[in-house]
Predicted model as a PDB file, atoms N, CA, C, CB and O in Angstrom, pLDDT in the B-factor column:
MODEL        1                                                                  
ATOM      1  N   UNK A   1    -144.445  12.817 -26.010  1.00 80.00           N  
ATOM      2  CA  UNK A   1    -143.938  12.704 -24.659  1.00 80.00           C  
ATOM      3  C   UNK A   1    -144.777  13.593 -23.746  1.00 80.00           C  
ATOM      4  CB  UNK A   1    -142.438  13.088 -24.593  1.00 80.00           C  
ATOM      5  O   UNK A   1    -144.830  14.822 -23.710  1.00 80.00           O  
ATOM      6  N   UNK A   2    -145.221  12.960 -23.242  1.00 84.00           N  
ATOM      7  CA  UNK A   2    -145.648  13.957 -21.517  1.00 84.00           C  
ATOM      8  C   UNK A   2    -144.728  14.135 -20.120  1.00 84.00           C  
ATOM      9  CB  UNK A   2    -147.021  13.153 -20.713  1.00 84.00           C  
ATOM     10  O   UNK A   2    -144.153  13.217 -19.535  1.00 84.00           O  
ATOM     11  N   UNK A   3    -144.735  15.369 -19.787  1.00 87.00           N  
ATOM     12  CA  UNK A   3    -144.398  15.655 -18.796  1.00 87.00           C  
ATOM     13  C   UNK A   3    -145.063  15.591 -17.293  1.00 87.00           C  
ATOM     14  CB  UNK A   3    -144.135  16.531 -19.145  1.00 87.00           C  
ATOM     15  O   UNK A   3    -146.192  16.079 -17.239  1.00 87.00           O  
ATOM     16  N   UNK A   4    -144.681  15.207 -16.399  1.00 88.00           N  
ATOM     17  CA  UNK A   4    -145.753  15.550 -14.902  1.00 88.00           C  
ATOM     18  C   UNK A   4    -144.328  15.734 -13.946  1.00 88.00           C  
ATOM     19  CB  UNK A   4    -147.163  13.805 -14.169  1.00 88.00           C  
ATOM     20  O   UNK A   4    -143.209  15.231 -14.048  1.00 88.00           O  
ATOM     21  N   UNK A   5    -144.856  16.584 -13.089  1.00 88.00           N  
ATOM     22  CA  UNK A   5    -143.836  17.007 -12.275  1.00 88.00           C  
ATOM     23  C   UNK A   5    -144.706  16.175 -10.849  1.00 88.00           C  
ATOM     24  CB  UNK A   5    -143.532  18.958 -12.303  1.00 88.00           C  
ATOM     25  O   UNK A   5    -145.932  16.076 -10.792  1.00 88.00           O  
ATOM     26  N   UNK A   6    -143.553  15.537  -9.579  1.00 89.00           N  
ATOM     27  CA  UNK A   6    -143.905  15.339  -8.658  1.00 89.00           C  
ATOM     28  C   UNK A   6    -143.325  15.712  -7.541  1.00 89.00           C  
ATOM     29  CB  UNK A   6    -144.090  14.484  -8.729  1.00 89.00           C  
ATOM     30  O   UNK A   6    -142.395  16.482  -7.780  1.00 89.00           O  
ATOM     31  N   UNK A   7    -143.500  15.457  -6.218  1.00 89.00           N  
ATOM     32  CA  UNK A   7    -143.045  15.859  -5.239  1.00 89.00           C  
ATOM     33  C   UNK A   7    -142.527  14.196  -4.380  1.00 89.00           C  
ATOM     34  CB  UNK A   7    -144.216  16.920  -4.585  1.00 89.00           C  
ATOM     35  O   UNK A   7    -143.053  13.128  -4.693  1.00 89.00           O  
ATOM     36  N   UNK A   8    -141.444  14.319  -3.311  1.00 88.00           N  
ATOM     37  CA  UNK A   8    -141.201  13.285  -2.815  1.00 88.00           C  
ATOM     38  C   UNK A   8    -140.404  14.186  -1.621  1.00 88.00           C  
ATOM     39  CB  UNK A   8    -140.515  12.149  -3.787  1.00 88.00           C  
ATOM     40  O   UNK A   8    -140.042  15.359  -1.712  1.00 88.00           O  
ATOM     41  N   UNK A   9    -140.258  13.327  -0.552  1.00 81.00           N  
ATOM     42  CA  UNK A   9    -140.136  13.331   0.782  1.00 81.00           C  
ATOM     43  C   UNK A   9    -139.124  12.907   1.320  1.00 81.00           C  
ATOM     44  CB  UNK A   9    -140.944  12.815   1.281  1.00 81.00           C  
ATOM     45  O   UNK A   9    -139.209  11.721   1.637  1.00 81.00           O  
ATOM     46  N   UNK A  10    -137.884  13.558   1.634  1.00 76.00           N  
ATOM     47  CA  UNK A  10    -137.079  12.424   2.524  1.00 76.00           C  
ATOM     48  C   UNK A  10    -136.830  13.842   3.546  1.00 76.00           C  
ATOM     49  CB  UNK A  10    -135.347  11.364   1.648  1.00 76.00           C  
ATOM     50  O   UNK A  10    -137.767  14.353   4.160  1.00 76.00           O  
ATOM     51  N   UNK A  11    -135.229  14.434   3.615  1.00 69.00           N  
ATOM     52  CA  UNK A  11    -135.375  15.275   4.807  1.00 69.00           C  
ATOM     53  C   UNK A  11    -135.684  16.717   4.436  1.00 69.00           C  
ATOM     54  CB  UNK A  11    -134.108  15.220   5.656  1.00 69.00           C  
ATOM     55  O   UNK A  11    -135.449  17.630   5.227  1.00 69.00           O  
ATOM     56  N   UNK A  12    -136.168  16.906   3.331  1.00 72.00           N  
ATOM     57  CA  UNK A  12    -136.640  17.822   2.721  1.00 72.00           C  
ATOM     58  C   UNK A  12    -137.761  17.597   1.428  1.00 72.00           C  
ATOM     59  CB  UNK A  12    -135.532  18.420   2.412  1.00 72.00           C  
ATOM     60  O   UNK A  12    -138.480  16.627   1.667  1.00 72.00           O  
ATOM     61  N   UNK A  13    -138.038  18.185   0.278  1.00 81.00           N  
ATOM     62  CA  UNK A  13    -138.731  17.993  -0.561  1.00 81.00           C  
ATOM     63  C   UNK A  13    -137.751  18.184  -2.087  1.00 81.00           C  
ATOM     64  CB  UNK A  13    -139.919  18.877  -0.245  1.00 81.00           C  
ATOM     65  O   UNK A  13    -136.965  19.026  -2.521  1.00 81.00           O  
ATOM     66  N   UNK A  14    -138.311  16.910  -2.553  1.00 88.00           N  
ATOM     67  CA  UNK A  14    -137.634  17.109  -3.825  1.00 88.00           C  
ATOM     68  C   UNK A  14    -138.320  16.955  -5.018  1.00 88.00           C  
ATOM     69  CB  UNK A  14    -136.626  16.327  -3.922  1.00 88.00           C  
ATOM     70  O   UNK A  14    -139.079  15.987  -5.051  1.00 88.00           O  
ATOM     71  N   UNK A  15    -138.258  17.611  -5.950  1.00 92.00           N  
ATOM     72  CA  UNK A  15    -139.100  17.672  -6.608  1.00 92.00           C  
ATOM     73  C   UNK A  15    -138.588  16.912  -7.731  1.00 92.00           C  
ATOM     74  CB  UNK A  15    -139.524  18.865  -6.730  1.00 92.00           C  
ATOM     75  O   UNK A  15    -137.374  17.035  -7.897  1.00 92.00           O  
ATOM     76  N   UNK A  16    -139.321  16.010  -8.703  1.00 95.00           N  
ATOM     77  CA  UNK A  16    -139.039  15.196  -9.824  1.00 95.00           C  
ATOM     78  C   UNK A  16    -139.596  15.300 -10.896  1.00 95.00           C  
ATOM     79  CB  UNK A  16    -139.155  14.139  -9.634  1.00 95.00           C  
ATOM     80  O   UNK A  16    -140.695  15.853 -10.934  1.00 95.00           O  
ATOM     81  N   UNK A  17    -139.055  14.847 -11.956  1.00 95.00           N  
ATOM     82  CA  UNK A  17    -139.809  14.960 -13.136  1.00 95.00           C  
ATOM     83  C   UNK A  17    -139.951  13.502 -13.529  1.00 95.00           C  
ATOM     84  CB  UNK A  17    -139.133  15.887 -14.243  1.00 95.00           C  
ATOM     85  O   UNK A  17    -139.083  12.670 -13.267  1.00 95.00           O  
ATOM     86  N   UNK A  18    -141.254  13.182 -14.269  1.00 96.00           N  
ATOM     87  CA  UNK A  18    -141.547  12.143 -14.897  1.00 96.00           C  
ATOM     88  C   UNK A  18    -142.188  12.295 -16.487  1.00 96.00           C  
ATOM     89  CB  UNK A  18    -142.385  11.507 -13.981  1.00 96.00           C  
ATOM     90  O   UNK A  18    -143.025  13.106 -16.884  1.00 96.00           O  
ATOM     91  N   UNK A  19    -141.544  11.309 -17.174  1.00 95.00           N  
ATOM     92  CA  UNK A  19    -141.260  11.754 -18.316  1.00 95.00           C  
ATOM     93  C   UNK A  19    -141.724  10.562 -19.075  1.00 95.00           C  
ATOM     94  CB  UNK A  19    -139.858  12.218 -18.478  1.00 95.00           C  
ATOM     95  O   UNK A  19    -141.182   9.459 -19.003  1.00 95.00           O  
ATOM     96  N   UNK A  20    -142.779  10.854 -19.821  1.00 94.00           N  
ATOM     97  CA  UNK A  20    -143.592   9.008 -20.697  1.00 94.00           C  
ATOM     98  C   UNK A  20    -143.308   9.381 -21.605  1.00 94.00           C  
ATOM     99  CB  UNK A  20    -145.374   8.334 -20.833  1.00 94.00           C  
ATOM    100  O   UNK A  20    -143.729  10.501 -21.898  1.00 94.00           O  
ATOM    101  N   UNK A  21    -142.548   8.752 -22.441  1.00 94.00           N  
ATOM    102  CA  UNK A  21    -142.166   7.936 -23.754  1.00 94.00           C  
ATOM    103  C   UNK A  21    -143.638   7.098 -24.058  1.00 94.00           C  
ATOM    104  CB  UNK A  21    -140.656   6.730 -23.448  1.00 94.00           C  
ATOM    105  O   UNK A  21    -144.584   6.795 -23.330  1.00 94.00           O  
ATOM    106  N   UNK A  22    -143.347   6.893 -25.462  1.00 91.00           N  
ATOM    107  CA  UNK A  22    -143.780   5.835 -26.003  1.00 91.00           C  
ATOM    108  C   UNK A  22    -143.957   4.512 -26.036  1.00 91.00           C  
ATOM    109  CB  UNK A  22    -143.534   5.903 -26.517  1.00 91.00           C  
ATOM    110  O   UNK A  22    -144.960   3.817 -26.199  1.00 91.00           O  
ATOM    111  N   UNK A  23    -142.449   4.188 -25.797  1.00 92.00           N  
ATOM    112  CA  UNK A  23    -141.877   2.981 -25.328  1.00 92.00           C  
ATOM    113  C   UNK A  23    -141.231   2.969 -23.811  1.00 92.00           C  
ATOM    114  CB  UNK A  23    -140.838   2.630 -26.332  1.00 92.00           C  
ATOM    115  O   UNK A  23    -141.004   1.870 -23.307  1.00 92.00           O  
ATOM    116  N   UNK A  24    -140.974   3.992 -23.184  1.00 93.00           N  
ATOM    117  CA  UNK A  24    -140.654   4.020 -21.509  1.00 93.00           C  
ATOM    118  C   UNK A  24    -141.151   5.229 -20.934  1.00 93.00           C  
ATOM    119  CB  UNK A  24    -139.034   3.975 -21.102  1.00 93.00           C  
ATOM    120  O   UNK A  24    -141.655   6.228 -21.448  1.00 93.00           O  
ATOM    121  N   UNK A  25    -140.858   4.869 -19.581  1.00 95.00           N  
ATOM    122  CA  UNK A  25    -141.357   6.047 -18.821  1.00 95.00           C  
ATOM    123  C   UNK A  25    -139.845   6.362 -18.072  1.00 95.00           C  
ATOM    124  CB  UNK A  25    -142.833   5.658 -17.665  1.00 95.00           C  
ATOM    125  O   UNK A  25    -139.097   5.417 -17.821  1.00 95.00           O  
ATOM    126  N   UNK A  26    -139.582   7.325 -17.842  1.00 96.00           N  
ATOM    127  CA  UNK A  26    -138.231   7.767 -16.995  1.00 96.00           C  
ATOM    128  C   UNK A  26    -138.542   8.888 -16.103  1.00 96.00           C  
ATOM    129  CB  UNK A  26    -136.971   8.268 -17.958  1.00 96.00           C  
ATOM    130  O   UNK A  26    -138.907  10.007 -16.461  1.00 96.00           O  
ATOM    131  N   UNK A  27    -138.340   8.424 -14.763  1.00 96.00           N  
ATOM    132  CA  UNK A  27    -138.150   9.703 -13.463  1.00 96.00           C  
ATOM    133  C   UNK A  27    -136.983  10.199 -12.982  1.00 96.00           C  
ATOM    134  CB  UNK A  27    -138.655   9.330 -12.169  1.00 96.00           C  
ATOM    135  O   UNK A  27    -136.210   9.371 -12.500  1.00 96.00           O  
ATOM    136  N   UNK A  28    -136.655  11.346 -12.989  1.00 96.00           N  
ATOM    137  CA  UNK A  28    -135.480  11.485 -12.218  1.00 96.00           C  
ATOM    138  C   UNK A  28    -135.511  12.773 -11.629  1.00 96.00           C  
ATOM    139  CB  UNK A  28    -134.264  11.284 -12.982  1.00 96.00           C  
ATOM    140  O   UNK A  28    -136.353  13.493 -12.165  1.00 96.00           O  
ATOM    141  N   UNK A  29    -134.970  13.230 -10.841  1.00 94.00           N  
ATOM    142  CA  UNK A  29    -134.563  14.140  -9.501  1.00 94.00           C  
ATOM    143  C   UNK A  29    -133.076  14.203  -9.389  1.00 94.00           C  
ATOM    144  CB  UNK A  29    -135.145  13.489  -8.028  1.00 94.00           C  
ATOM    145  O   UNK A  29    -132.284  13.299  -9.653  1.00 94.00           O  
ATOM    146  N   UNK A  30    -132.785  15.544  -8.910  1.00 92.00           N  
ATOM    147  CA  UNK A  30    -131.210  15.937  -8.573  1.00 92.00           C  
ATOM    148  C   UNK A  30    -130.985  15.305  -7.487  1.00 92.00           C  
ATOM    149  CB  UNK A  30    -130.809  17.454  -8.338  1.00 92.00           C  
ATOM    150  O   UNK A  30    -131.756  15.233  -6.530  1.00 92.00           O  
ATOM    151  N   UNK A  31    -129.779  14.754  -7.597  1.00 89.00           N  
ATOM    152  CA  UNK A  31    -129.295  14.035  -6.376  1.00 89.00           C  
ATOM    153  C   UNK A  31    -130.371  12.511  -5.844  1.00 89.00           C  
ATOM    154  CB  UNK A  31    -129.300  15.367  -5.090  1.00 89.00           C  
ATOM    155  O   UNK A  31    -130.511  11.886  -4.792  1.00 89.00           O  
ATOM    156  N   UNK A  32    -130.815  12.442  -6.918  1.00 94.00           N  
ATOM    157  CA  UNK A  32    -131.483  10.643  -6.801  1.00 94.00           C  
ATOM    158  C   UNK A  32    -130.794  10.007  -7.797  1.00 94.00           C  
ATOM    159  CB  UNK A  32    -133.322  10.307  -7.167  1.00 94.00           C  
ATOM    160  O   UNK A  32    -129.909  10.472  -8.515  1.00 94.00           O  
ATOM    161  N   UNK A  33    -131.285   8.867  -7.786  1.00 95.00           N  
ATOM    162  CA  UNK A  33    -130.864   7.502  -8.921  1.00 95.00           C  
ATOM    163  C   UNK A  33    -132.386   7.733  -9.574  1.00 95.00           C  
ATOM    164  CB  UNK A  33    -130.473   5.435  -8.059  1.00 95.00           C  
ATOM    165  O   UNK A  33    -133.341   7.996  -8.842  1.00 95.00           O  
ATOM    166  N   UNK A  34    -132.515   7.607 -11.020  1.00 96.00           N  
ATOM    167  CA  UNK A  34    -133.261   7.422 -11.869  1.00 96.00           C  
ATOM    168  C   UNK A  34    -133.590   6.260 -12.071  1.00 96.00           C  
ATOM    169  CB  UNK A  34    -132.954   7.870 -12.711  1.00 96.00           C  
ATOM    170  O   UNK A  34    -132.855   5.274 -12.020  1.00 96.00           O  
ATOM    171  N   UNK A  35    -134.971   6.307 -12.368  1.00 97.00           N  
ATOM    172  CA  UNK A  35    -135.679   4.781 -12.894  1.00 97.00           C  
ATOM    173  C   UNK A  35    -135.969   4.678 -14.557  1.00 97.00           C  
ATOM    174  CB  UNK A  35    -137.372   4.568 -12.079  1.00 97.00           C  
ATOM    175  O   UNK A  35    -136.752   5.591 -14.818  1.00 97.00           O  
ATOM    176  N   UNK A  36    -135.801   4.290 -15.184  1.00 95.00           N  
ATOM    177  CA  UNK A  36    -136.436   4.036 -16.527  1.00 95.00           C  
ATOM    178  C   UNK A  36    -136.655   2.965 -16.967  1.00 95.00           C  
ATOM    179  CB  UNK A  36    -135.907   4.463 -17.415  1.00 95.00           C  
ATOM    180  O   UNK A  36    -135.835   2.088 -17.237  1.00 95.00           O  
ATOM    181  N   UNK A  37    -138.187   2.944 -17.117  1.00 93.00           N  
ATOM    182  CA  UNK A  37    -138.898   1.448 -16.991  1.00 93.00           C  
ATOM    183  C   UNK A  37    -139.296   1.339 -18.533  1.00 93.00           C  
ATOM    184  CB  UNK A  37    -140.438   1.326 -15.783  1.00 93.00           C  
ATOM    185  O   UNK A  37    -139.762   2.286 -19.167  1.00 93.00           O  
ATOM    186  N   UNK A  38    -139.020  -0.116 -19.137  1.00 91.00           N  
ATOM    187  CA  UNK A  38    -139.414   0.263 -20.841  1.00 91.00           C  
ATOM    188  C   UNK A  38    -141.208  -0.309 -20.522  1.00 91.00           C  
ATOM    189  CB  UNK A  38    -138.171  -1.065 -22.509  1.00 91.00           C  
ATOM    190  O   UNK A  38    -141.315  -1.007 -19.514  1.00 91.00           O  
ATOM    191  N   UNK A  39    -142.298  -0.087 -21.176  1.00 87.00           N  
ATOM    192  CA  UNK A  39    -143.340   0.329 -21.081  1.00 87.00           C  
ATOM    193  C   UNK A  39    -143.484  -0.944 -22.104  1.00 87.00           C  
ATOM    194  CB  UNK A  39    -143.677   1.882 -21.283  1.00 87.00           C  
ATOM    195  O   UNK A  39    -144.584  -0.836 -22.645  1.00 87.00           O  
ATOM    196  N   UNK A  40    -142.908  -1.916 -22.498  1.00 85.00           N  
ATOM    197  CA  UNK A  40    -143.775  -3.083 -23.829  1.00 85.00           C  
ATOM    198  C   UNK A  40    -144.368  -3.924 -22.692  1.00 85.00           C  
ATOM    199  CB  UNK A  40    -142.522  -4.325 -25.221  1.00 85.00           C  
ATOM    200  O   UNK A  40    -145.134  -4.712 -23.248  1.00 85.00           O  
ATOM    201  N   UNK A  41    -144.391  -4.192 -21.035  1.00 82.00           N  
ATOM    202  CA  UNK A  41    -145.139  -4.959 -20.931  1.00 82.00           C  
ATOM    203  C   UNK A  41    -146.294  -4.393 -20.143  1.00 82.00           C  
ATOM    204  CB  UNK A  41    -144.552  -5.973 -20.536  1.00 82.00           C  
ATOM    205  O   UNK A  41    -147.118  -5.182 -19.683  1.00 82.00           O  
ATOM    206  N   UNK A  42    -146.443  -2.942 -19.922  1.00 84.00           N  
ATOM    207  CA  UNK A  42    -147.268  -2.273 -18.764  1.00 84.00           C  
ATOM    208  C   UNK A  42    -148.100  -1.310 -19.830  1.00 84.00           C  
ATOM    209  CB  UNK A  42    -146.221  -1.339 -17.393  1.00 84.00           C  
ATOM    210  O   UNK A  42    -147.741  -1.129 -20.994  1.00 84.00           O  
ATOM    211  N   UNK A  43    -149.920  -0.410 -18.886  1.00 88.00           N  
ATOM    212  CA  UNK A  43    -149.906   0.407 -19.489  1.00 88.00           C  
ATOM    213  C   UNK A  43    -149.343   1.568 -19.466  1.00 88.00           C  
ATOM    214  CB  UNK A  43    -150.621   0.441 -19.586  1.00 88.00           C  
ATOM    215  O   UNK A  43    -148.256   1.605 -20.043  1.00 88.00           O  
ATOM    216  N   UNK A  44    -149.742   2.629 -18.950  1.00 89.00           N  
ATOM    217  CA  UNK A  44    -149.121   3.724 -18.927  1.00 89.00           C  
ATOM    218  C   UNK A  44    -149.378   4.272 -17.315  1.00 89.00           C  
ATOM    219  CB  UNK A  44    -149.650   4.636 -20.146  1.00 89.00           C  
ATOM    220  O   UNK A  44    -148.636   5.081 -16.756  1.00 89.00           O  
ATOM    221  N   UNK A  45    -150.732   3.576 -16.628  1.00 92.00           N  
ATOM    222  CA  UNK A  45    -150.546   4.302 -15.131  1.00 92.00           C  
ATOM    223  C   UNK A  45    -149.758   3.038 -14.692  1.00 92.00           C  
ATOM    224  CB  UNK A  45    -152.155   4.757 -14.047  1.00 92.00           C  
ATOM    225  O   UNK A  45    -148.782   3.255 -13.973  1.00 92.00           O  
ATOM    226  N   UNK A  46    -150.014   1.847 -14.994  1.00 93.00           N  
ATOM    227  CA  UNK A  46    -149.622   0.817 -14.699  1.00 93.00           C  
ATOM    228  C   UNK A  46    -147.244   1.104 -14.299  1.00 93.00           C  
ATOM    229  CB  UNK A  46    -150.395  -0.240 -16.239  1.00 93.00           C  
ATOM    230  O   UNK A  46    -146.460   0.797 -13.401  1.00 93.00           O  
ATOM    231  N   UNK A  47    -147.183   1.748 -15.505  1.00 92.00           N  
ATOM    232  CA  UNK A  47    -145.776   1.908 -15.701  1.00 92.00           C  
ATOM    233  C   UNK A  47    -145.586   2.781 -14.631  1.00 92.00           C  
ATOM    234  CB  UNK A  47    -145.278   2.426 -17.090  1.00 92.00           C  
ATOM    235  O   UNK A  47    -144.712   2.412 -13.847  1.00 92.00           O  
ATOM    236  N   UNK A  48    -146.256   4.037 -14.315  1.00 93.00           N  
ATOM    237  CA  UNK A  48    -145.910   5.260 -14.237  1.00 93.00           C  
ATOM    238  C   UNK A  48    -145.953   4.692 -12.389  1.00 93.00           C  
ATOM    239  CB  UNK A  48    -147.034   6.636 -15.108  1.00 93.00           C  
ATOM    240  O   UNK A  48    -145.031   5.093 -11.679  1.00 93.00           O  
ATOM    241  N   UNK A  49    -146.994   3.829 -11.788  1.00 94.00           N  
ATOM    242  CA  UNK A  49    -147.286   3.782 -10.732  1.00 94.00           C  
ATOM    243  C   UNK A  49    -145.791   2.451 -10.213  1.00 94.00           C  
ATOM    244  CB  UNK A  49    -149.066   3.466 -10.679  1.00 94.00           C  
ATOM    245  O   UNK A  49    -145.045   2.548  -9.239  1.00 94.00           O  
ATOM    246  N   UNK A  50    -145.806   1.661 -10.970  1.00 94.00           N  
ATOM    247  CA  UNK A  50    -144.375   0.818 -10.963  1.00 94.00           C  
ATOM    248  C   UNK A  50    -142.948   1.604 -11.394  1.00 94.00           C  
ATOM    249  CB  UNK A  50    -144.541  -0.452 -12.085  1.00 94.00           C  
ATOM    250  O   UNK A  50    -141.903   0.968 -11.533  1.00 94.00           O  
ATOM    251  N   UNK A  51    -143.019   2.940 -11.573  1.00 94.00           N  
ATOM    252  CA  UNK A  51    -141.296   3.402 -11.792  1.00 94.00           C  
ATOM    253  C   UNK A  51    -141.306   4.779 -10.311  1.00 94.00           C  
ATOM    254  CB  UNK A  51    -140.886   4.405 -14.102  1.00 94.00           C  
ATOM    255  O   UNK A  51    -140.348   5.452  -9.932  1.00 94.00           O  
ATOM    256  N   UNK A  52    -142.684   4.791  -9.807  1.00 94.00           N  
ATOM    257  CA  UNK A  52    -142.566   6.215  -8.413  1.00 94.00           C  
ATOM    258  C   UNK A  52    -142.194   4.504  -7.560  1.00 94.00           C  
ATOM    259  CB  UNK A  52    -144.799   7.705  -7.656  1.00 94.00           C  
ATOM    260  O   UNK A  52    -140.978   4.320  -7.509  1.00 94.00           O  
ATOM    261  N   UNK A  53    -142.862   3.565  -7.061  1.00 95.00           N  
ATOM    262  CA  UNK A  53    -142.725   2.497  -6.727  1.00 95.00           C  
ATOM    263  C   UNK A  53    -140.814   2.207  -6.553  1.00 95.00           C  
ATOM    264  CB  UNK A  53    -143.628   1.690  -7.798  1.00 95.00           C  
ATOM    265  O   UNK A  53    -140.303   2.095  -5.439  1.00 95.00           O  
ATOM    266  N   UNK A  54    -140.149   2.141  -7.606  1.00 95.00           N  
ATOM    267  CA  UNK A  54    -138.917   2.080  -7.424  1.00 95.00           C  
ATOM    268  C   UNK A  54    -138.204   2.793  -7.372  1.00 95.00           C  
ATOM    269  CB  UNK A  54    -138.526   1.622  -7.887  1.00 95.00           C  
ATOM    270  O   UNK A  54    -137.093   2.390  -7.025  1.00 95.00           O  
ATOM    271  N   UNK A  55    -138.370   4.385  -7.691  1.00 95.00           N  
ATOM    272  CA  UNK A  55    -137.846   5.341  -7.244  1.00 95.00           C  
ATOM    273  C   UNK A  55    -137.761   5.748  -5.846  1.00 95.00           C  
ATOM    274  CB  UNK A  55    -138.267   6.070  -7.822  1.00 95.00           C  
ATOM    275  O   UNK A  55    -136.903   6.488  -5.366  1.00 95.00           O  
ATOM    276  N   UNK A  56    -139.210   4.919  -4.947  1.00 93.00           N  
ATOM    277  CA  UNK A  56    -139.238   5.423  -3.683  1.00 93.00           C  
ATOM    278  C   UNK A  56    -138.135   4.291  -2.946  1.00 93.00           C  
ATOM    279  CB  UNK A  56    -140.901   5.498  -3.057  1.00 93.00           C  
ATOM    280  O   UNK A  56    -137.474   4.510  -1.930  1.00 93.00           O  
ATOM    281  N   UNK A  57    -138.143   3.031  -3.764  1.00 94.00           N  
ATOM    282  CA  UNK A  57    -137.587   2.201  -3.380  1.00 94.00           C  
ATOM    283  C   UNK A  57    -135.411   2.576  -3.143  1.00 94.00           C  
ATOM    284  CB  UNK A  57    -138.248   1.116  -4.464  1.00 94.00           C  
ATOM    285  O   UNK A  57    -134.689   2.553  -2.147  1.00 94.00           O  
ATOM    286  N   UNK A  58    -135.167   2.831  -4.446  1.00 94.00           N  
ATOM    287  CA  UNK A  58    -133.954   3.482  -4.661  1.00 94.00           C  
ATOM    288  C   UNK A  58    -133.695   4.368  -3.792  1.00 94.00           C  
ATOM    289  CB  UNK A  58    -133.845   4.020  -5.780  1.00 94.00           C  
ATOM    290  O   UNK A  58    -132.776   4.118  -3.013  1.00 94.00           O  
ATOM    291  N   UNK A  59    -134.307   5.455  -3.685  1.00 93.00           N  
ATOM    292  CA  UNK A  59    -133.786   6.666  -3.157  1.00 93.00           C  
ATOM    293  C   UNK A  59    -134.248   6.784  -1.622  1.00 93.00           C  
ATOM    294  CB  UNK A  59    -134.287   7.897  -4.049  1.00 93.00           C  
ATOM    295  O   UNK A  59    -133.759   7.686  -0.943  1.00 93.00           O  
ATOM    296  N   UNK A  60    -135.073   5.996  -1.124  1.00 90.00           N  
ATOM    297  CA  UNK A  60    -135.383   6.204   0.093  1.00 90.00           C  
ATOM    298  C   UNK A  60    -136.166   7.151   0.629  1.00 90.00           C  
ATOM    299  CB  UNK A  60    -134.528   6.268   0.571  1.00 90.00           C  
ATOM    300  O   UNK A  60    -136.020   7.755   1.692  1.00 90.00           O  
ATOM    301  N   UNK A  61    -137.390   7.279  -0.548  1.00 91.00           N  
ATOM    302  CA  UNK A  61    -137.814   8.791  -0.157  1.00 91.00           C  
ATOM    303  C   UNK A  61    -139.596   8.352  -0.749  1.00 91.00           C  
ATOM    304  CB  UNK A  61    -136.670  10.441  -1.294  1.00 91.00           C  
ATOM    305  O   UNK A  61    -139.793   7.412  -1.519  1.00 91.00           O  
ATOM    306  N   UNK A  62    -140.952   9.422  -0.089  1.00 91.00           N  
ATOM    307  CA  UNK A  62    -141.976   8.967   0.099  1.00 91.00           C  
ATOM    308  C   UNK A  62    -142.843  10.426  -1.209  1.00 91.00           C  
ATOM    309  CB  UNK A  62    -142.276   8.795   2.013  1.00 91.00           C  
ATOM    310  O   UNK A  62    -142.795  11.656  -1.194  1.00 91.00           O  
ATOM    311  N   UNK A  63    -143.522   9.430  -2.140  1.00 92.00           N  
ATOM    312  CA  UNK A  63    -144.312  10.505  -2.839  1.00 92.00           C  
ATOM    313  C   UNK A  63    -145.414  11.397  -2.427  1.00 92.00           C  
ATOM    314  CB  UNK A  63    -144.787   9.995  -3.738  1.00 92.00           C  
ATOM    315  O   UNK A  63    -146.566  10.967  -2.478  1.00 92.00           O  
ATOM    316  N   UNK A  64    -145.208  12.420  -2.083  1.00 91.00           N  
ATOM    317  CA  UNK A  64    -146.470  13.202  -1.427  1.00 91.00           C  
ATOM    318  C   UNK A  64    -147.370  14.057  -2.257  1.00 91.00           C  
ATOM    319  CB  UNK A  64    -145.994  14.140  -0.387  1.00 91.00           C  
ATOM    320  O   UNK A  64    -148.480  14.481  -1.937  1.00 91.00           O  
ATOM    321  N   UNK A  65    -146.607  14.276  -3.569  1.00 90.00           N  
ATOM    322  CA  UNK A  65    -148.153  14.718  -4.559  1.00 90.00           C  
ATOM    323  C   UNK A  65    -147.579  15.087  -5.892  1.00 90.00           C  
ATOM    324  CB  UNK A  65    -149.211  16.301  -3.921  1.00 90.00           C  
ATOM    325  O   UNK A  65    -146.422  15.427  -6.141  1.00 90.00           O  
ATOM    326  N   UNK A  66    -148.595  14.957  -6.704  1.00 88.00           N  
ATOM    327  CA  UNK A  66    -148.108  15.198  -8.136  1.00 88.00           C  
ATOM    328  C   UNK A  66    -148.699  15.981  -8.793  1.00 88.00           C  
ATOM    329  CB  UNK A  66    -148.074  14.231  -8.899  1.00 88.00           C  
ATOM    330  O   UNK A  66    -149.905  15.755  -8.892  1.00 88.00           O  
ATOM    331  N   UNK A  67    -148.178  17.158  -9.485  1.00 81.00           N  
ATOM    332  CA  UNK A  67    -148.408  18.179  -9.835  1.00 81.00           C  
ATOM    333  C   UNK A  67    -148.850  18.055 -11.159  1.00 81.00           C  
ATOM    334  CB  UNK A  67    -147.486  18.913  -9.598  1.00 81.00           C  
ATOM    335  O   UNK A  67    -149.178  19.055 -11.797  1.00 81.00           O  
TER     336      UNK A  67                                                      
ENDMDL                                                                          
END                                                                             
């Protein structure tokens, strides 16, 4: 499993964790809705760039950098 920490934007900054599995990738943040995308049909930026994608979508909030 790898870890990457990111940053996202709504009326403050929140910071998230993203988390690759083997078989999924999962993001989540306090006080957001979590994404967990299973990974059998994507690669791995492919996944990782399609689960910030619906996280920004869900939560209403804009990725500004990843740590």
């Amino acid at each position: 499993m790898k870890l990457k920490e990111l940053s996202f934007e709504r009326t403050g900054y929140i910071k998230a964790k993203l988390q690759l599995f083997d078989d999924h990738v999962f993001l989540m943040a306090e006080d957001c809705m979590p994404v967990k995308l299973c990974r059998e049909k994507y690669g791995e930026e492919e996944a990782i760039q399609f689960a910030i994608k619906e996280f920004e979508k869900l939560n209403n909030v804009i990725l500004t950098s990843i740590d």
